[in-house]
C-alpha positions as CSV (number, residue, x, y, z in Angstrom):
1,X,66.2,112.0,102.9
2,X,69.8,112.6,102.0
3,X,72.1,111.8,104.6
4,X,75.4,113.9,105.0
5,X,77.5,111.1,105.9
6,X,76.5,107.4,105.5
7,X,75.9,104.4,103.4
8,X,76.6,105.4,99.6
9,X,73.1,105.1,98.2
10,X,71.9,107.6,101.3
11,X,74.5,110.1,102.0
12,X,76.4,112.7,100.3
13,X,79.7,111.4,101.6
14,X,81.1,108.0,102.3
15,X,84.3,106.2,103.5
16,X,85.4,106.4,99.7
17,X,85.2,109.6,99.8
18,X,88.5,109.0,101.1
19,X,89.6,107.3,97.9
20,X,88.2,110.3,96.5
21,X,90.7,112.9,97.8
22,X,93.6,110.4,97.3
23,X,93.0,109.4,93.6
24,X,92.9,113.1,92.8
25,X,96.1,113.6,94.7
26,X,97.6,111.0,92.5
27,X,96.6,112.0,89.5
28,X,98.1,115.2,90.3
29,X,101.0,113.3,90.4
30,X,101.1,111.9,87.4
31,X,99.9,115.2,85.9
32,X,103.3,116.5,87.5
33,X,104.8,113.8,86.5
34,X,104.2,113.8,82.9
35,X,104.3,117.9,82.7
36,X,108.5,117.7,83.5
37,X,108.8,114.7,80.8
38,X,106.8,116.7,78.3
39,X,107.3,120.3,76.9
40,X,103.8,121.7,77.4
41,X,104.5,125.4,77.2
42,X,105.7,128.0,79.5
43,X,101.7,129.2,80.5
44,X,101.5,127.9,84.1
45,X,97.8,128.8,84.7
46,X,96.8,127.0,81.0
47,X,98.8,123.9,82.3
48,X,96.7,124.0,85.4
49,X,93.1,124.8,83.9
50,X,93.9,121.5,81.5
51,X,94.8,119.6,84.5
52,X,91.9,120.4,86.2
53,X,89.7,119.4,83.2
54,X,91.4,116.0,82.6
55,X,90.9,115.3,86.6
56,X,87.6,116.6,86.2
57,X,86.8,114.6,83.2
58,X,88.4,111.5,84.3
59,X,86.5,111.9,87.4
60,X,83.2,111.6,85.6
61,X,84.4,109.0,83.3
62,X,84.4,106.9,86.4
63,X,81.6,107.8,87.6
64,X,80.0,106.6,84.5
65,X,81.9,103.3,84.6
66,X,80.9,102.9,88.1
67,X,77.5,103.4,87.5
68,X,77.2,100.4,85.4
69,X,79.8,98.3,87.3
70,X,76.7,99.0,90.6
71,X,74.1,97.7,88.7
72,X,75.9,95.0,87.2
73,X,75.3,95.6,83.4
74,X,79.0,95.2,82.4
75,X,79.6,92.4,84.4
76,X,76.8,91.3,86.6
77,X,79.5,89.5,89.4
78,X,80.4,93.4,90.9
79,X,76.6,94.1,91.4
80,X,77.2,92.3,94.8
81,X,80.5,94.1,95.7
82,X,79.4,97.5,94.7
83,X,76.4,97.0,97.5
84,X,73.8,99.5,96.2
85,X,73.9,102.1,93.8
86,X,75.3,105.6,95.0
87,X,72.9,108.5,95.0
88,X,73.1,111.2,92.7
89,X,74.6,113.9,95.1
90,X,77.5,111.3,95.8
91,X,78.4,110.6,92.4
92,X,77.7,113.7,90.5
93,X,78.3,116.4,93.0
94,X,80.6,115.2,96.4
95,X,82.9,112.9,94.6
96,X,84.2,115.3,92.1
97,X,84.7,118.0,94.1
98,X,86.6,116.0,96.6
99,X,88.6,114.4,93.6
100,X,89.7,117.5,92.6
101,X,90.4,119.2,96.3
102,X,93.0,116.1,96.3
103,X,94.1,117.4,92.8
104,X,94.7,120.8,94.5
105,X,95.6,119.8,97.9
106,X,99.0,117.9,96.1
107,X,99.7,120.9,93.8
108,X,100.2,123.0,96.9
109,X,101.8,120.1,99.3
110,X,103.9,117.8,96.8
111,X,105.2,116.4,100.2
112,X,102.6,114.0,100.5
113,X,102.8,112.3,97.3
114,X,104.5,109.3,98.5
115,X,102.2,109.4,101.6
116,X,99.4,109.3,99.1
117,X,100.1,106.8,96.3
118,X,100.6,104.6,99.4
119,X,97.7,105.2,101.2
120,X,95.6,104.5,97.7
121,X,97.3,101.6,97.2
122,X,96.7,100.0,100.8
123,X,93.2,101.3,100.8
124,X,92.3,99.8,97.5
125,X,94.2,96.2,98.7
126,X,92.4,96.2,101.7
127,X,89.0,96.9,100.1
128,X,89.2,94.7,97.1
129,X,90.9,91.8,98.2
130,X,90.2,91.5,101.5
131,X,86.8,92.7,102.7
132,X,83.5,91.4,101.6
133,X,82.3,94.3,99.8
134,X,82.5,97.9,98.7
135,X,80.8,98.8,101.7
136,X,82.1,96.6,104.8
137,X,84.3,99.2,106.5
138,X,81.1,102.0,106.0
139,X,79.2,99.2,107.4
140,X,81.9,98.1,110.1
141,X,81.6,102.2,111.1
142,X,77.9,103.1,111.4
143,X,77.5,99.7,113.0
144,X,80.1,100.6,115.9
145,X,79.1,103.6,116.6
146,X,74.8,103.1,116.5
């Protein structure tokens, strides 16, 4: 039974949602970032769709990526880290709609840019070089408070 919040392989959403929302954030960043180096037109709502296309589509991409990283057929060492494979609801439906609600939420509060690369940067520090796994602060959480 599909769990609303919970271990990745059960639940719709997970403490990467987090990530989620903040790499979608960033990469509207960099979207912003490249549209004032680059002369992209004058048509604000194309410039947006495209965005949202190339958030979307990079979204997926990783998704796809992820999926084999999980199960260990690129390189069989993550298969450990990753902890489980995530359910369909998380990777095809949850996580890119959150990706791209961070996409949106920084086109309509640039304010938290900073705020955000720094967050993704400490988040994926903390969860890559220090913890165990992919899933020891999700595990850290349901264990405190069950």
């Amino acid at each position: 039974m599909l769990q609303l919040f919970g271990h990745k392989s059960l639940a719709l959403f997970d403490v990467w949602t987090i990530e989620h929302f903040f790499t979608g954030a960033n990469l509207g960043v960099f979207f912003a970032f490249l549209r004032s180096k680059l002369n992209l037109g004058n048509d604000a709502r194309t410039k947006l769709a495209l965005e949202f296309l190339l958030v979307l589509c990079l979204e997926l991409f990783w998704e796809i990526i992820e999926h084999y990283l999980e199960t260990g057929a690129i390189i069989s060492a993550t298969q450990y880290w990753f902890q489980g494979v995530e359910c369909f609801e998380n990777r095809a439906i949850s996580d890119p709609i959150i990706t791209v609600a961070g996409f949106f939420f920084i086109k309509n509060f640039a304010q938290f840019r900073i705020f955000s690369s720094v967050f993704s940067g400490v988040w994926l520090f903390f969860h890559v070089m220090i913890f165990p796994h992919s899933m020891y602060l999700q595990d850290w959480i349901v264990g405190y408070f069950s």
